[in-house]
N, C-alpha and C positions, 0 to 999 in steps of 0.2 A: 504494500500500500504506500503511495508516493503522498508528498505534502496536503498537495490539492485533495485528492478522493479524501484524507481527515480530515479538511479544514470544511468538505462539502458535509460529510458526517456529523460533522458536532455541530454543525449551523442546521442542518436535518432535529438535529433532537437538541434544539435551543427553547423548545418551547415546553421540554417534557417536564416531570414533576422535581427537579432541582432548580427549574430556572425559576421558578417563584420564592423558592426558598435563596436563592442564590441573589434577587432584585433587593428580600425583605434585608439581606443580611450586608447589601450595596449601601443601602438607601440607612442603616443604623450606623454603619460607619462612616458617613458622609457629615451626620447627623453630628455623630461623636468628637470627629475632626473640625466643624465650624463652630462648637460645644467648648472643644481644650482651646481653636485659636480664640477663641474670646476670653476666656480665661488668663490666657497668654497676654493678654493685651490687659487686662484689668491687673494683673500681678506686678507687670513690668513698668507699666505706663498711667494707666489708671483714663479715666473717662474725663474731658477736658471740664475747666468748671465753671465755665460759661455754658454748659449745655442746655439749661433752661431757658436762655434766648437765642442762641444757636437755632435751636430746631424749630423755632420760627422764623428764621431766615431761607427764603428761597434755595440759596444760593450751598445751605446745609444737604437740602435732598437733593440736588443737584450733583453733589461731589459725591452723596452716599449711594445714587441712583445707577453711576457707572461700576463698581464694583459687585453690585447687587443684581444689575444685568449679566455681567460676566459670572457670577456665580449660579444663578441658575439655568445657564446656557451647557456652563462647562457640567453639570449635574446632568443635564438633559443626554448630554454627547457620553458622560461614560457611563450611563447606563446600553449604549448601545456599543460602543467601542469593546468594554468587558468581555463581549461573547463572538466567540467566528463569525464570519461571514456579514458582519454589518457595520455600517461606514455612519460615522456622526450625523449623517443624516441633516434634517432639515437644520436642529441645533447646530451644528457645524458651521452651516451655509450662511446665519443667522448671526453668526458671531462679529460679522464686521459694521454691525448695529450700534452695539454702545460704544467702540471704539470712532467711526464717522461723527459719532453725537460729539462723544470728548473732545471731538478737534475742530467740528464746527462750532462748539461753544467756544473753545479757548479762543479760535481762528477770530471771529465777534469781536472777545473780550481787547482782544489786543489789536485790535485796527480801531477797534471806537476810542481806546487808550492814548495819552498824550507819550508822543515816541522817548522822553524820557523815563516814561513809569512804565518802559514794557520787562525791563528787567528784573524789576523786581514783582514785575505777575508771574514772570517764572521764578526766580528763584526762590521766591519768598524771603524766609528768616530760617527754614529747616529741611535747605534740600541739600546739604550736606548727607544728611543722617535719614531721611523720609522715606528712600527705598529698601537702605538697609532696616530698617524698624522693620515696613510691610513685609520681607521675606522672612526677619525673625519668625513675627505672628505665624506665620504661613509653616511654618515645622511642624508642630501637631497633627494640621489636619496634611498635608502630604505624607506623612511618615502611615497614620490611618487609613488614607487615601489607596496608598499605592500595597498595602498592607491586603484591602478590601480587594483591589482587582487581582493580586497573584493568588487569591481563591478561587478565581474563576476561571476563563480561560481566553483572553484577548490573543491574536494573532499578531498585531500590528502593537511589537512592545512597546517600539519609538513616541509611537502616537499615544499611546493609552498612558505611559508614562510622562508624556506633556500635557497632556489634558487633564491627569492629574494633578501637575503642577501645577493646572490653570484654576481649576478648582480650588484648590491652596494658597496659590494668591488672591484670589476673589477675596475667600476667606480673611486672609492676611490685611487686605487694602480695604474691606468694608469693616472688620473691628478695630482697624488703628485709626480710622475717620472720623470714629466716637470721640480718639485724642485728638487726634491733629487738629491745630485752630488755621491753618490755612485754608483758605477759599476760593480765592481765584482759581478759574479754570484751567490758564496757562500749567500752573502749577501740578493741577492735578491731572493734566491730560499729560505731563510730561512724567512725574514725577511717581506718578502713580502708575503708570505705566513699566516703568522701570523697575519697580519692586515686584510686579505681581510676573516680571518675564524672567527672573532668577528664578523661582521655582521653575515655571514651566521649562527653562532651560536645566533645571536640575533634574528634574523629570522624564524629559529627555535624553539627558545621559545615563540617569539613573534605569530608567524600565528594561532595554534589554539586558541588566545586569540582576535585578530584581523579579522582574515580572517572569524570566522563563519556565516554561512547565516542561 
């Protein structure tokens, strides 16, 4: 029996009585990993303490809406990436959604901007340290993540192993946003960006060295 005729096999019986038990057991570790990175971020960093007029600011769900798209995009993809024979799918296709938003906001922010105040929409005050924070957060739920699919049986380690990552950075970039007092979208379409694609490059290196069955 050659690669192909197993990988057509086990996509054949993806739907039998383990892959329910196999989605429940996805979906708690997913659960568990966005569970520790908030933890993670409440331990290390704590929740900023202006957040009782924070989150009447637009400009709040705005930075919290791009992480929180990418996390339930990258949830949607590796429930399908986990098992042979099936490709992220619509999630996949869908993913260059909240990324076009982050850049036409920022893109906005910084043309209506006076061309001396564009540097400091990006920089801020904490983009020194703002991606390294995001990937800290993001170790729990990757380490869970990638934990959850070498239970199952993905083909495509590379992939299922970055979209783990993505996953783990979503995680990472939407609980360290409760800290961060930055707002500008420059900021966060760069900034945040950059934290959440260490994991997925970690992830990427990491799956076929973890995930092989």
């Amino acid at each position: 029996m050659n690669t192909n005729e197993l990988v057509t096999l086990l996509s054949m019986d993806a739907k039998g009585p383990a892959y329910g038990k196999g989605q429940g057991q996805l979906l708690a570790s997913l659960g568990l990993g966005a569970l520790l990175g908030l933890t993670a971020m409440l331990m290390f960093y704590g929740i900023r303490s202006d957040i009782g007029h924070a989150v009447q600011l637009p400009a709040f769900w705005l930075k919290q809406a791009f992480p929180s798209m990418l996390l339930m995009l990258s949830a949607g993809m590796l429930f399908r990436v986990a098992y042979p024979g099936r490709s992220p799918g619509l999630w996949g296709k869908a993913l260059w959604i909240p990324f076009a938003m982050a850049w036409v906001v920022a893109g906005l922010s910084l043309a209506m901007s006076a061309p001396q105040a564009r540097w400091g929409l990006v920089l801020g005050a904490t983009w020194t340290r703002c991606s390294l924070d995001i990937a800290f957060v993001a170790v729990p739920a990757l380490i869970t993540t990638l934990w959850a699919i070498r239970q199952l049986a993905p083909v495509r380690l590379d992939v299922a192993g970055a979209v783990s990552g993505l996953f783990a950075g979503s995680v990472g970039a939407a609980a360290y946003a409760l800290h961060c007092q930055e707002m500008e979208a420059p900021f966060v379409a760069i900034w945040y960006m950059v934290g959440i694609s260490i994991p997925v490059l970690a992830g990427w290196l990491l799956g076929p060295r973890l995930l092989r069955w």
